[in-house]
N, C-alpha and C positions, 0 to 999 in steps of 0.2 A: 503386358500384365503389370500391375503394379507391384511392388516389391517393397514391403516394410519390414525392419529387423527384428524379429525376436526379442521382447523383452526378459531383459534379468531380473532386476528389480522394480518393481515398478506399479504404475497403475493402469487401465486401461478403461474410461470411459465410453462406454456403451449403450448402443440402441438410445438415442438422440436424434430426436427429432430433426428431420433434415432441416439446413439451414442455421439450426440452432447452434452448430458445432463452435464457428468464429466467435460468438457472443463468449459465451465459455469459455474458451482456449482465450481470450484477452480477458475477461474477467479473471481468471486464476493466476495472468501475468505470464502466462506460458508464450507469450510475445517477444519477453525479454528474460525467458532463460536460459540458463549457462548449461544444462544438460540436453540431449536428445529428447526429442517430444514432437508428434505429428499432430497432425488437423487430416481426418479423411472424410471426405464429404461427397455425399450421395451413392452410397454403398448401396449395393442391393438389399434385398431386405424380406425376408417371405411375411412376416408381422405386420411391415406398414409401409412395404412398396420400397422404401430409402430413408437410410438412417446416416448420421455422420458416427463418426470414432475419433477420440481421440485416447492416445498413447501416450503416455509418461517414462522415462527409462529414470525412473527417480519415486521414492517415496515422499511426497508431500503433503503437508498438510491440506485439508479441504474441507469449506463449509458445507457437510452436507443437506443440512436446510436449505440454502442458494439454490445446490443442482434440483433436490425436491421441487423449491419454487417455480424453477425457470421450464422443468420436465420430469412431473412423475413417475416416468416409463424407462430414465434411467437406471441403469446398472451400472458397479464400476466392480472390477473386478483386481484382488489384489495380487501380486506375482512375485514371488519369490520363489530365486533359482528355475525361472524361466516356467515354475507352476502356478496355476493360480491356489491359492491357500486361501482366501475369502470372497466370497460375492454379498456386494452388498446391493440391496431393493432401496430406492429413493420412494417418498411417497412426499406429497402436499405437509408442509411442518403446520401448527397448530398456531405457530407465533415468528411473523422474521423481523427482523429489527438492522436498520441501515442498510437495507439492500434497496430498495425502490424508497423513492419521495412523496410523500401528499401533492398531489396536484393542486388544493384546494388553498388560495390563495389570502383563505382567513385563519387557518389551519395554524395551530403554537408553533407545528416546526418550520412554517414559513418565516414567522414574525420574528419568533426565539431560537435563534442559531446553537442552542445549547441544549435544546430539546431532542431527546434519539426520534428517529422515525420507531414507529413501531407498527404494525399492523396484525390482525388476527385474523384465524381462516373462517367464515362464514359459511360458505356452501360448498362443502367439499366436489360436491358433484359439478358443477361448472368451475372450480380452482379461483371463488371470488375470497378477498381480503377486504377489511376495512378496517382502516386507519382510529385506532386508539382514543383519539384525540376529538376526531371532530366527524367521526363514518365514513367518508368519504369512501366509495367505492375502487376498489383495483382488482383486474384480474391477474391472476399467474401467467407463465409464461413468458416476461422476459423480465429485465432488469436496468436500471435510468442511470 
């Protein structure tokens, strides 16, 4: 059985799409930190069969738009003194800006290196975005 420690302080992201976990855990740089922090992946899961986790033994900062964009169905839950004291519901943000690129190769932030990405939520029910700029279509779910 596996065996992961008790967090003191910390956060604990939740119910994550399997697979999704790594994307994450290296987008927040939890790669290369200096505190405790797991990656658990393919957890059982009565909701959706297998979810990964990841564990923080640290307060950090986090865009929670990012986690929204990449998976709506996250929770992260905050822990202090080994209780959780907050649960927070991620859901699709309305606007993310420099997390994913326009693909579209006539697009300002192609040409104009000074341009933000930007894109906005279009269909909340299929998780589509388009790009500010020039429409271009994106769906949620990961990040470039």
């Amino acid at each position: 059985m596996l065996n992961i420690d008790t967090i003191k302080n910390g956060l604990v992201i939740d119910h994550i799409k399997s697979g999704f976990g790594p994307q994450i855990f290296h987008y927040l740089g939890l790669d290369r930190a200096n505190f405790s922090c797991a990656l658990i992946m393919n957890v059982p899961s009565k909701k959706s069969g297998t979810k990964d986790i990841i564990k923080i033994d640290n307060i950090i900062s986090i865009d929670y738009s990012v986690l929204g964009f990449i998976d709506p169905n996250i929770s992260i839950n905050v822990i202090k003194d080994e209780q959780i004291v907050r649960k927070i519901k991620m859901e699709l943000p309305e606007r993310i800006e420099n997390v994913i690129h326009c693909k579209n190769p006539r697009c300002i932030t192609i040409t104009e290196k000074y341009v933000t990405s930007s894109f906005k939520l279009m269909n909340r029910e299929k998780g589509q975005y388009a790009c500010v700029y020039c429409d271009a279509i994106y769906n949620s779910g990961s990040i470039d």
